[in-house]
N, C-alpha and C positions, 0 to 999 in steps of 0.2 A: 504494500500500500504506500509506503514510504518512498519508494521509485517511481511509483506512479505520481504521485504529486510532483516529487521532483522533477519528473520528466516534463509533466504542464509547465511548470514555472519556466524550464527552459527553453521549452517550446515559443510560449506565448513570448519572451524575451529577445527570441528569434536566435539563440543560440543554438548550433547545431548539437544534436543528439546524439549516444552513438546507436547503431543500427539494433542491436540488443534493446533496448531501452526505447527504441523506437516499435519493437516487435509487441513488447511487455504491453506499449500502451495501447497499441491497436485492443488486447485482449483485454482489456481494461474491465469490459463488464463482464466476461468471463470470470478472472480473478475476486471481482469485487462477490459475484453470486458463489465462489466456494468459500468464498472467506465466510460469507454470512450464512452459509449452510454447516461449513465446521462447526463454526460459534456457534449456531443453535443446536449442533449434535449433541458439544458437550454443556450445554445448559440442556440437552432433557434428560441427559445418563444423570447429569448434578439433581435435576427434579428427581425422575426414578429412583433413585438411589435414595431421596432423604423421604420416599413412599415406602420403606420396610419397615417395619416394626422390630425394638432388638431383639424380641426372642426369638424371633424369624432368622435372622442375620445369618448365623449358622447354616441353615437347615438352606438358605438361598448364596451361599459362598460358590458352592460351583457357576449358579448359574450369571453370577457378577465377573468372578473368574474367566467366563468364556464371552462374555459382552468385552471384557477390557480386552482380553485377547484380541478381539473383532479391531477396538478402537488401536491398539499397538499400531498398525502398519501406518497410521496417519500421526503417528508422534516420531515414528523413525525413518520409514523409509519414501514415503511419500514427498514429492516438492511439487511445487507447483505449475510444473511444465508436463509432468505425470501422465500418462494417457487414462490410465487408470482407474480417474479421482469420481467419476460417475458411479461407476460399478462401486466402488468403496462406500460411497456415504449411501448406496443402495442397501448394501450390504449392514452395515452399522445401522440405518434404518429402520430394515428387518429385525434385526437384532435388538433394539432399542423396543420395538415394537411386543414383540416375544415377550422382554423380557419385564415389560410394563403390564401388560395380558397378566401372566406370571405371579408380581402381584399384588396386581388386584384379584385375584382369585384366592391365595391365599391369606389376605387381610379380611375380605370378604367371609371365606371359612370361618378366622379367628372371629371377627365379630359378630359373624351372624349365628353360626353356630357354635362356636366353642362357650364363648362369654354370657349369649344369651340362654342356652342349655346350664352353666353355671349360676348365672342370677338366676334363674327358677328352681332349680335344686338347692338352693342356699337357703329359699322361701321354704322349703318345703318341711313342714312340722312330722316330726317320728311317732307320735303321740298323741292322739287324742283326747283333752282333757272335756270331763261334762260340764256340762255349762252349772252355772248356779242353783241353786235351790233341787240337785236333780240326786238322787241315789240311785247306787246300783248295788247288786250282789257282786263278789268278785268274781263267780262265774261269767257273768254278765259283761263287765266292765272288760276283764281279760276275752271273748268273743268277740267283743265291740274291737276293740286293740287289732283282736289277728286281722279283722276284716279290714279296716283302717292300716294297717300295716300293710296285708298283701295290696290291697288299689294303691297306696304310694309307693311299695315297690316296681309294679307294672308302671305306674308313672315314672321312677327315674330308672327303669330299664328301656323303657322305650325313650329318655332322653341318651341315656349313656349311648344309645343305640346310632 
């Protein structure tokens, strides 16, 4: 970007260019559209990436692992005369894409089901106590109990489930 500018100044000043630098500016909005397609690659691996949850982090290392891998060949061996550079942020793309899917599917999981499966089982009373003014025999009370027991058990077997 910095040769581009320079090259204008020169230009416009009527000072001759050299043919290099004359080449660069012809491509000028080529250049300008990868630069701003970079940048925005890696502000959304930087978004993705602060979408995990830490207890996730672990359990998603491979799959951050093989998105940087993806990004690697545009920190080292890429320049920007490259034939390549289409197919690459295609590539990184894809992969960005994956691995945002990815997740949201697992954050989704954790929230919708793990956490709200646990807030309902937290609610859930072991016990049956009789309301006020009410007696029972302990035959009675301990039948009331198993019946009350087994329906909350089917309740948090079919959450466990």
């Amino acid at each position: 970007m910095q040769l581009i500018r320079e090259a204008k100044c020169l230009d416009r000043q009527g000072i001759p260019i050299p043919e290099s630098a004359r080449i660069i500016l012809l491509q000028e909005e080529k250049f300008k559209m990868y630069y701003n397609e970079l940048l925005y690659v890696l502000k959304e691996y930087e978004r993705i990436i602060t979408k995990i949850k830490p207890i996730c982090k672990n359990l998603l290392t491979p799959h951050i692992n093989d998105m940087e891998l993806k990004l690697h060949p545009g920190m080292s061996t890429l320049t920007w005369t490259s034939m390549n550079i289409d197919s690459y942020l295609n590539h990184v793309h894809q992969g960005l894409n994956k691995l945002e899917q990815l997740i949201i599917n697992v954050n989704d999981i954790i929230e919708n089901r793990i956490e709200n499966n646990l807030r309902s089982i937290s609610k859930v009373s072991l016990v049956s106590l009789p309301h006020e003014n009410v007696t029972f025999t302990l035959e009675t009370f301990v039948s009331k109990q198993e019946e009350y027991i087994n329906d909350k058990r089917n309740f948090l077997t079919s959450k466990n489930v």
